[in-house]
N, C-alpha and C positions, 0 to 999 in steps of 0.2 A: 286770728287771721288764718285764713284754708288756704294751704295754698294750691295752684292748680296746675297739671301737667304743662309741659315746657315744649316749645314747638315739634322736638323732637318723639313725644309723649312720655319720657321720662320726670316723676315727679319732684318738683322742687322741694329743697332744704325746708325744711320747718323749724322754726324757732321755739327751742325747748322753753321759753317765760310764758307761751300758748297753754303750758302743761300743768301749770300750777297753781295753788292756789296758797298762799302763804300773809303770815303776819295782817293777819283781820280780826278784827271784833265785829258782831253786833250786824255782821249783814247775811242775807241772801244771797250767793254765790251757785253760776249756771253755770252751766256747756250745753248747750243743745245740739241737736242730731247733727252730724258733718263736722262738729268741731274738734271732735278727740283722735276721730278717724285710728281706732285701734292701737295708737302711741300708750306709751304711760303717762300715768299724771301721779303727780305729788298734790299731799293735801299738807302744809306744818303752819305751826303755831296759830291753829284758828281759834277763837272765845265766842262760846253765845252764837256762833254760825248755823244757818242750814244750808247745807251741801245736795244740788241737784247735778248727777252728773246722766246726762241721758245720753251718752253714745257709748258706743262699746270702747274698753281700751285694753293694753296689753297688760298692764297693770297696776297698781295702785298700791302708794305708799303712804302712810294715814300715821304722822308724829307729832308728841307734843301738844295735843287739843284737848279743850274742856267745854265740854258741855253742849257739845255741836250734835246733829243730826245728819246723818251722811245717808243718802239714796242714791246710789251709786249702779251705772248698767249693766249690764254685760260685763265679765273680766275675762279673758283668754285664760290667762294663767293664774298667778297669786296676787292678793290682795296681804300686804305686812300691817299690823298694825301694830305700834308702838307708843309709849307714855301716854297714853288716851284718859281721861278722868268723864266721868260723869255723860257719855255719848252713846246716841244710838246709832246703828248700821243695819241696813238693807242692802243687799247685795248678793247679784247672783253669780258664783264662781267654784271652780273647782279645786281651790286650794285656800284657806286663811291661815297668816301666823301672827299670833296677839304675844305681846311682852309686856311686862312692869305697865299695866293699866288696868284701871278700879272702875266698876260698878259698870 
């Protein structure tokens, strides 16, 4: 969900479950342009996933996945990666920090 400026032209609250993407096997998983709107997004417990994330965001936290493919936009700031097994990453940003993950 986008949400859109409020009568006043102040932007409405956004719902941080917008931002993530957690506990999946086995699918395709999007954001297309206007839906990350430079927020952060969580990526955890994905299997056998590929990760399309096409808007820009503020950052990106990437736990606990195997075997996923992540194409990931624009990042402001840091992209963390942690417990990752067996995944590939695309991603254009000015900061990565990888922990206790293989291959």
């Amino acid at each position: 969900m986008i949400s859109s400026p409020s009568e006043t032209g102040t932007p409405q609250k956004q719902d941080k479950r917008n931002f993530i993407f957690a506990n999946v096997s086995d699918q395709e998983l999007i954001k297309f342009p206007g839906q990350v709107n430079g927020n952060p997004f969580k990526l955890s417990y994905l299997s056998n996933c590929t990760v399309w994330l096409l808007d820009v965001s503020a950052t990106i936290t990437a736990d606990n996945c195997d075997n996923c493919h992540f194409y990931l936009g624009p990042v402001y700031n840091k992209v963390e990666l942690q417990d990752l097994e067996n995944c590939t990453i695309s991603v254009a940003t000015k900061e990565i920090k990888c922990t206790n993950s293989k291959k």
